[in-house]
PDB file of N, CA, C and O in Angstrom:
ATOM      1  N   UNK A   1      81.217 111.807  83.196  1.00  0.00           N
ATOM      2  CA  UNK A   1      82.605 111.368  83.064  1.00  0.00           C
ATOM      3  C   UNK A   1      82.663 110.087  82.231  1.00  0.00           C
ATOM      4  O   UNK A   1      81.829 109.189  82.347  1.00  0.00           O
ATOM      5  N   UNK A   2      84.021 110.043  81.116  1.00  0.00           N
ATOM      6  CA  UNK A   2      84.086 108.885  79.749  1.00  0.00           C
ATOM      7  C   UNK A   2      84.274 107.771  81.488  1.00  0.00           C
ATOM      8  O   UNK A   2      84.395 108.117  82.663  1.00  0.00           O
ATOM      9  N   UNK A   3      84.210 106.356  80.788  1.00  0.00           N
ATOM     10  CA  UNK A   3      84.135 105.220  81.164  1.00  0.00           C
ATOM     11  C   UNK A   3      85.911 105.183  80.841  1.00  0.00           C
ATOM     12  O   UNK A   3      86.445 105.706  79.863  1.00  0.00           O
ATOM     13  N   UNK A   4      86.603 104.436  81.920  1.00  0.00           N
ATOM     14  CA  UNK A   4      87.971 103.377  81.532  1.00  0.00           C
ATOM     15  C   UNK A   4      88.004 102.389  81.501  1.00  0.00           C
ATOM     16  O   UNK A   4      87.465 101.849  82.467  1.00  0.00           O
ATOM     17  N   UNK A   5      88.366 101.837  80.875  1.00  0.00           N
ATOM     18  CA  UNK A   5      89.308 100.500  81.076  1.00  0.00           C
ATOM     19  C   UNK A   5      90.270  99.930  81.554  1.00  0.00           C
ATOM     20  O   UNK A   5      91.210 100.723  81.490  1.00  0.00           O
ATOM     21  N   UNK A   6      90.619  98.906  82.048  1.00  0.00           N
ATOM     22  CA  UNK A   6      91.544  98.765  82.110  1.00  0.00           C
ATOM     23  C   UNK A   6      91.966  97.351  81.200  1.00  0.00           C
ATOM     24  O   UNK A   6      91.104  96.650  80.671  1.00  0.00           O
ATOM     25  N   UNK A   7      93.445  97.061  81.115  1.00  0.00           N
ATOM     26  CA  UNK A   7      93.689  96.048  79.856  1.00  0.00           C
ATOM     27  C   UNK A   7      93.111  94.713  80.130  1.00  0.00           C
ATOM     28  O   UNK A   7      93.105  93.852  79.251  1.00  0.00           O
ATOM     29  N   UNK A   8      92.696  94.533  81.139  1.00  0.00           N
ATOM     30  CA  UNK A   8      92.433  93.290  82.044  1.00  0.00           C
ATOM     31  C   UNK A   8      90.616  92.883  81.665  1.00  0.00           C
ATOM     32  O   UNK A   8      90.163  91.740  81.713  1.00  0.00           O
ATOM     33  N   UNK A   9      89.867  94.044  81.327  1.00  0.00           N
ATOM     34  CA  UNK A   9      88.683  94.010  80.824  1.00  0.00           C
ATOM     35  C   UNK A   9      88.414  94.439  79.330  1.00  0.00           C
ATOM     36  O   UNK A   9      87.421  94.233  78.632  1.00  0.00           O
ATOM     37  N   UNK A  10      89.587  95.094  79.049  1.00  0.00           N
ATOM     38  CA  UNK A  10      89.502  95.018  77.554  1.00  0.00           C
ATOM     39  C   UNK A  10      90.224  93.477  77.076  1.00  0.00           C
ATOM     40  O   UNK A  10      89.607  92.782  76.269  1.00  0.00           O
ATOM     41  N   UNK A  11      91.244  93.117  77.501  1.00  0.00           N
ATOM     42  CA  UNK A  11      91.764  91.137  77.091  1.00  0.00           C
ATOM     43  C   UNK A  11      90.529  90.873  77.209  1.00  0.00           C
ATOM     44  O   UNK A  11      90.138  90.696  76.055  1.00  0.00           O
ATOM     45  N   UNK A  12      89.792  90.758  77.816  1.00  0.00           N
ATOM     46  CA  UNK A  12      88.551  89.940  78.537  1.00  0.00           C
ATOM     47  C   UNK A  12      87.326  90.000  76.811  1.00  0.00           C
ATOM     48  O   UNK A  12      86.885  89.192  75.993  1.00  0.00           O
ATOM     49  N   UNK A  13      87.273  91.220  77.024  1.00  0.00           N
ATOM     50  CA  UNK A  13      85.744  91.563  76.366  1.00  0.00           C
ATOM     51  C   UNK A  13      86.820  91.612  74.669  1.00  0.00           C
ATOM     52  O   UNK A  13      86.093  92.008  73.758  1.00  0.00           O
ATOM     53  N   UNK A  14      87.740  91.415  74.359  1.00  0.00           N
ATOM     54  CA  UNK A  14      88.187  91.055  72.796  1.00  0.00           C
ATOM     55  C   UNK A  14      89.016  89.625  73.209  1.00  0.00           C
ATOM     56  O   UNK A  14      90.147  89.771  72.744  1.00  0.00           O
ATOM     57  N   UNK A  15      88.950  88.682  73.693  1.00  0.00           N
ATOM     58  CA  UNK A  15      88.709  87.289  74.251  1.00  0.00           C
ATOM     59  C   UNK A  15      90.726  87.459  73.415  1.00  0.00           C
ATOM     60  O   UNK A  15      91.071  86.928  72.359  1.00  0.00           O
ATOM     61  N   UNK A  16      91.542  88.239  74.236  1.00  0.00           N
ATOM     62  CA  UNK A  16      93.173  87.888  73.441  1.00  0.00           C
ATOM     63  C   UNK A  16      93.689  88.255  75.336  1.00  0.00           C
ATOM     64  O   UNK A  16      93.204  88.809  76.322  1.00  0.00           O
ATOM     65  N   UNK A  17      94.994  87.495  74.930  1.00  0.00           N
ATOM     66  CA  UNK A  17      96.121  87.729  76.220  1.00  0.00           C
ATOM     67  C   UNK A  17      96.216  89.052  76.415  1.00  0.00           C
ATOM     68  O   UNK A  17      96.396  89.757  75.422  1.00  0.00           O
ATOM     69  N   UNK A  18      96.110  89.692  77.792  1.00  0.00           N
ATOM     70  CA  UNK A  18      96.490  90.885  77.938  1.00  0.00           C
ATOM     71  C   UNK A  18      97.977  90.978  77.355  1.00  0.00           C
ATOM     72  O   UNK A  18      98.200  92.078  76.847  1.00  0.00           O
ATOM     73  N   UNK A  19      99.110  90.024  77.308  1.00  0.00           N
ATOM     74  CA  UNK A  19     100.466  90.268  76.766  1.00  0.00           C
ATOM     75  C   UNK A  19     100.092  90.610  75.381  1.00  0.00           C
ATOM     76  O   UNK A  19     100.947  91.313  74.843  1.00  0.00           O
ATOM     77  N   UNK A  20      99.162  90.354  74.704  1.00  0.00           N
ATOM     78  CA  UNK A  20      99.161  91.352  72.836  1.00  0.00           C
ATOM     79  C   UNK A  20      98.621  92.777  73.457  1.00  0.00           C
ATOM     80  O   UNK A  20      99.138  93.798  73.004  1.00  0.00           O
ATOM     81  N   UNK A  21      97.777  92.879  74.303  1.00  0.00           N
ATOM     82  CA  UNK A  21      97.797  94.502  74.458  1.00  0.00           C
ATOM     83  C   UNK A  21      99.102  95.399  74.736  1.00  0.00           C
ATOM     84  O   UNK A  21      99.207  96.601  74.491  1.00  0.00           O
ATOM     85  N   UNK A  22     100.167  94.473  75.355  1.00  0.00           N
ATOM     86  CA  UNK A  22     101.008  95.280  75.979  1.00  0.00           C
ATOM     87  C   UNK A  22     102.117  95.507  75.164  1.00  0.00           C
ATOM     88  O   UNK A  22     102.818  96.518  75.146  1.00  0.00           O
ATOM     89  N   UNK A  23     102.256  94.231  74.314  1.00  0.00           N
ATOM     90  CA  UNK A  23     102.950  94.042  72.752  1.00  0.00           C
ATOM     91  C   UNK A  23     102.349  95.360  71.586  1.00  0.00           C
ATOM     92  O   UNK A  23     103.075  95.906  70.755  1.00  0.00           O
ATOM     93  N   UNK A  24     100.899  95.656  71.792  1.00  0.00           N
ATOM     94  CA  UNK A  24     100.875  96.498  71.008  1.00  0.00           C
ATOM     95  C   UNK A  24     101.029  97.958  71.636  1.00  0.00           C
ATOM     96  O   UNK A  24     101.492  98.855  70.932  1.00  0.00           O
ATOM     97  N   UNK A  25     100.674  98.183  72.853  1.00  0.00           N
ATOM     98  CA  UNK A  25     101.542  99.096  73.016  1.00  0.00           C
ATOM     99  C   UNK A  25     103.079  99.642  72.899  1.00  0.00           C
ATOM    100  O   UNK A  25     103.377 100.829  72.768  1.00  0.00           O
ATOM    101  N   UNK A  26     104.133  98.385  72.983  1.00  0.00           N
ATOM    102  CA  UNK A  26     105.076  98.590  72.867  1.00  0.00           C
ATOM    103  C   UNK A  26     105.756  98.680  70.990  1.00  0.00           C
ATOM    104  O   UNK A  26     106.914  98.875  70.622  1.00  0.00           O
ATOM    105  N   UNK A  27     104.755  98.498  70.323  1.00  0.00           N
ATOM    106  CA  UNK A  27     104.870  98.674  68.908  1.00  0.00           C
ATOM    107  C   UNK A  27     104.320  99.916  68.564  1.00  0.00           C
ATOM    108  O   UNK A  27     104.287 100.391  67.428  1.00  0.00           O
ATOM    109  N   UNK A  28     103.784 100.546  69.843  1.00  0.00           N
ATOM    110  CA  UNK A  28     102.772 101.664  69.262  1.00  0.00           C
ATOM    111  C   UNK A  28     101.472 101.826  68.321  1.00  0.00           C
ATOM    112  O   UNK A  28     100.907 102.765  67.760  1.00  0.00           O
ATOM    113  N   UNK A  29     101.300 100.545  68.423  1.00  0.00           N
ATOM    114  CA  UNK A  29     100.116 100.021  67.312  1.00  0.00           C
ATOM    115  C   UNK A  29      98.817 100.075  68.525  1.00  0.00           C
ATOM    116  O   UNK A  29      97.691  99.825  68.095  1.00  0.00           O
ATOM    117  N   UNK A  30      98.941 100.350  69.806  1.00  0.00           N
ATOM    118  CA  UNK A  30      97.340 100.219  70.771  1.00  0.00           C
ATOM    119  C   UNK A  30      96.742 100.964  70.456  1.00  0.00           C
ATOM    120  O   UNK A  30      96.784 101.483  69.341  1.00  0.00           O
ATOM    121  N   UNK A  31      95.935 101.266  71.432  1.00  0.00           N
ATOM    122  CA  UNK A  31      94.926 102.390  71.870  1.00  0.00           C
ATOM    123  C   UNK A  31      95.792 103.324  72.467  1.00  0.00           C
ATOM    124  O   UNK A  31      96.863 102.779  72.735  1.00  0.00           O
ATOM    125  N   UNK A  32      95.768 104.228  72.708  1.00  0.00           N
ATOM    126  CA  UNK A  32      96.189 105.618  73.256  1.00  0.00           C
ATOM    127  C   UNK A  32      95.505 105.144  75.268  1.00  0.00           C
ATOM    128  O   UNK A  32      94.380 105.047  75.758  1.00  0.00           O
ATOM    129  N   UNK A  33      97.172 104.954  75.922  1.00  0.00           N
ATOM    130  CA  UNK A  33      96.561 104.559  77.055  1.00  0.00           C
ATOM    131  C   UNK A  33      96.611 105.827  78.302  1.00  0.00           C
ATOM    132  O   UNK A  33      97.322 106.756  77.918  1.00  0.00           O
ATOM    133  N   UNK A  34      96.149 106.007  79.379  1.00  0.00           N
ATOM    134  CA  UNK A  34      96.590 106.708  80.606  1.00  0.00           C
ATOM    135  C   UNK A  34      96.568 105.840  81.412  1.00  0.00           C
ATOM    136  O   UNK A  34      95.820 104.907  81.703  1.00  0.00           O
ATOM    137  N   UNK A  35      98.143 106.543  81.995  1.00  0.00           N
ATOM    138  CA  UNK A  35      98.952 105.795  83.172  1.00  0.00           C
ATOM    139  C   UNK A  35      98.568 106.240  84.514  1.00  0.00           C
ATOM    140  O   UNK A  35      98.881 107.348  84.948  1.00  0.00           O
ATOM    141  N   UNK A  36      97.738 105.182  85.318  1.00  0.00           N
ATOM    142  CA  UNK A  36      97.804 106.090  86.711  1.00  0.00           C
ATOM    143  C   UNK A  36      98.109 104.618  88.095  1.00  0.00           C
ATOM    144  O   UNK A  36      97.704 103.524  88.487  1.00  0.00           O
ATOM    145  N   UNK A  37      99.170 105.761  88.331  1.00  0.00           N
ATOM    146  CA  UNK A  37     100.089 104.678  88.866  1.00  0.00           C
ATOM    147  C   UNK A  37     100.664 103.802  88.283  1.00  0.00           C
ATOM    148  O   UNK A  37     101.293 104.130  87.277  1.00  0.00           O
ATOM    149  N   UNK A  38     100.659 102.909  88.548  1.00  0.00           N
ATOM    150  CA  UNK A  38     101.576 101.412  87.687  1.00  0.00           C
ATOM    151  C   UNK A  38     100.497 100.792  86.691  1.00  0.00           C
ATOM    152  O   UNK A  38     100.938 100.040  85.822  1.00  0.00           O
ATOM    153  N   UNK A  39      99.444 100.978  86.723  1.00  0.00           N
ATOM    154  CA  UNK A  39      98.299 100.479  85.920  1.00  0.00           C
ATOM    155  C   UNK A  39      98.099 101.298  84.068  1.00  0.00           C
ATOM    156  O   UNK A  39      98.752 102.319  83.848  1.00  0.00           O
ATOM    157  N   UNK A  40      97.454 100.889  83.269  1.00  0.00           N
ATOM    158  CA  UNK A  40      97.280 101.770  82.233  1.00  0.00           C
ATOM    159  C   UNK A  40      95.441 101.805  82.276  1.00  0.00           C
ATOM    160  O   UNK A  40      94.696 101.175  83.026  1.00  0.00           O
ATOM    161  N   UNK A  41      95.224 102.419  81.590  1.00  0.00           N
ATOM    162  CA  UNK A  41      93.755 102.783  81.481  1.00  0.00           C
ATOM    163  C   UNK A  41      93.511 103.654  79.969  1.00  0.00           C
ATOM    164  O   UNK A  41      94.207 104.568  79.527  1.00  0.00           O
ATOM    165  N   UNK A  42      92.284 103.034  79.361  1.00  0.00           N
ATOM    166  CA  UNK A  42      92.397 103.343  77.924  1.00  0.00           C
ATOM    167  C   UNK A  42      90.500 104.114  78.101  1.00  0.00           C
ATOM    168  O   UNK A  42      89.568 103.638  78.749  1.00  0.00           O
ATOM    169  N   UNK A  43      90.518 105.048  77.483  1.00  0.00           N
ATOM    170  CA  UNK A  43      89.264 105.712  77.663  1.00  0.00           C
ATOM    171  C   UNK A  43      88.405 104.799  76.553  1.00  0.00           C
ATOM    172  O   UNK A  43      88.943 104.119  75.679  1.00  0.00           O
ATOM    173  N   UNK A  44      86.807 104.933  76.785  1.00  0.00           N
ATOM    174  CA  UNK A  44      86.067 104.305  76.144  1.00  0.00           C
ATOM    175  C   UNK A  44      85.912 104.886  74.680  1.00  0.00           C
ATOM    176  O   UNK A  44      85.515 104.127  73.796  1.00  0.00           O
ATOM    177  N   UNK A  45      86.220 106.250  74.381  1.00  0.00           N
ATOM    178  CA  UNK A  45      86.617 106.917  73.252  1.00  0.00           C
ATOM    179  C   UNK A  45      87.583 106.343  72.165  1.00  0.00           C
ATOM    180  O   UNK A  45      87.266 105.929  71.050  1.00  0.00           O
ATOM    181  N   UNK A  46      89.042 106.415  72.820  1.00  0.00           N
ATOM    182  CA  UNK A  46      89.910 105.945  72.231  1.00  0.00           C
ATOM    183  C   UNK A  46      89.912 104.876  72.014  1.00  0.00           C
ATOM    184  O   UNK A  46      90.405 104.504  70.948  1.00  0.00           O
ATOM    185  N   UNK A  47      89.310 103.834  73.021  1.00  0.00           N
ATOM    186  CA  UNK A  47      89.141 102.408  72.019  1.00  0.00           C
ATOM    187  C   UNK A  47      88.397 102.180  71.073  1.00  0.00           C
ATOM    188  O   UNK A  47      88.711 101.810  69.942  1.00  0.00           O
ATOM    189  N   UNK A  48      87.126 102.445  71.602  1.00  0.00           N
ATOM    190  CA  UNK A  48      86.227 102.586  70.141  1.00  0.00           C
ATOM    191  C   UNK A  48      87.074 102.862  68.957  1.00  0.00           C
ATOM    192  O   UNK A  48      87.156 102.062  68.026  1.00  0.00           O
ATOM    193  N   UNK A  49      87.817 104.194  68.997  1.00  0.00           N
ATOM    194  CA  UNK A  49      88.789 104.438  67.554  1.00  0.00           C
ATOM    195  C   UNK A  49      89.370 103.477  67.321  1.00  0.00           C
ATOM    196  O   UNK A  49      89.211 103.060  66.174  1.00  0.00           O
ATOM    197  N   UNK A  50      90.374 102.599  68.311  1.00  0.00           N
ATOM    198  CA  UNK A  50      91.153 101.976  67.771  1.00  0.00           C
ATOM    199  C   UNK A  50      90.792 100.740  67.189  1.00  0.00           C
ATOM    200  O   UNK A  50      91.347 100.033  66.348  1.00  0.00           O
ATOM    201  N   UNK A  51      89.403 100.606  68.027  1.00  0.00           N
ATOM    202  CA  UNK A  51      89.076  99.766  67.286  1.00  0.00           C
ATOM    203  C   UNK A  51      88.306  99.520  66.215  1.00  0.00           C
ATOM    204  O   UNK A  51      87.877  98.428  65.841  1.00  0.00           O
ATOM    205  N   UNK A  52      88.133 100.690  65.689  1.00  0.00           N
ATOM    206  CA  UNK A  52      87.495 101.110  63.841  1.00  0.00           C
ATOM    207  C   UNK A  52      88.746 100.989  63.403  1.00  0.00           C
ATOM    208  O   UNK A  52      88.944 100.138  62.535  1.00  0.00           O
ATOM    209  N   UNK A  53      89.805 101.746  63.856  1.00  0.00           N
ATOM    210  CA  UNK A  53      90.880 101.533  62.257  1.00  0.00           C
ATOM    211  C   UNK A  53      91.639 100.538  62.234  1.00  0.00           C
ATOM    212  O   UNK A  53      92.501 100.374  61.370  1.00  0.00           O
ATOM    213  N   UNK A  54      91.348  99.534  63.443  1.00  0.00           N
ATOM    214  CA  UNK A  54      91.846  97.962  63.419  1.00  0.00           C
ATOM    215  C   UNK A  54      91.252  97.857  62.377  1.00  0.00           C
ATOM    216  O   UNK A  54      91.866  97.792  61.312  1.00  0.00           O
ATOM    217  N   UNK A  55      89.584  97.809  62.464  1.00  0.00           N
ATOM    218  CA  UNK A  55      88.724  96.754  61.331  1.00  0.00           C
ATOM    219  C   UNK A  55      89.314  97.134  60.072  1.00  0.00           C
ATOM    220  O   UNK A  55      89.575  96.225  59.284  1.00  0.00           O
ATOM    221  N   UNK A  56      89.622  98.588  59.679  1.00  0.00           N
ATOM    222  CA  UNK A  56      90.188  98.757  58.361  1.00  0.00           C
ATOM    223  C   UNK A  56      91.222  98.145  57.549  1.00  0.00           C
ATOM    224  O   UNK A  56      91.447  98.565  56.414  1.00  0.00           O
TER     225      UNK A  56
END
């Protein structure tokens, strides 16, 4: 089973406010998240992506 995240260890481990993760979700510019419960959770897949076509 992929690894999750949650935004609280991804802020952490890319050293930014969890409020720009949530800013970029709301621009649609994040990672591709899943909602369970009130929490979001971003697979270790999809960040990796997002975070290649950031670097681009």
């Amino acid at each position: 089973m992929e690894k999750h995240y949650s935004y609280t260890e991804i802020a952490e481990m890319l050293k930014v406010p969890i409020s720009t993760l949530y800013l970029f979700k709301k621009e649609g510019t994040g990672p591709h998240t899943l909602r369970v419960g009130r929490h979001f959770r971003v697979s270790e897949s999809d960040l990796k992506d997002w975070l290649l076509k950031r670097r681009d």
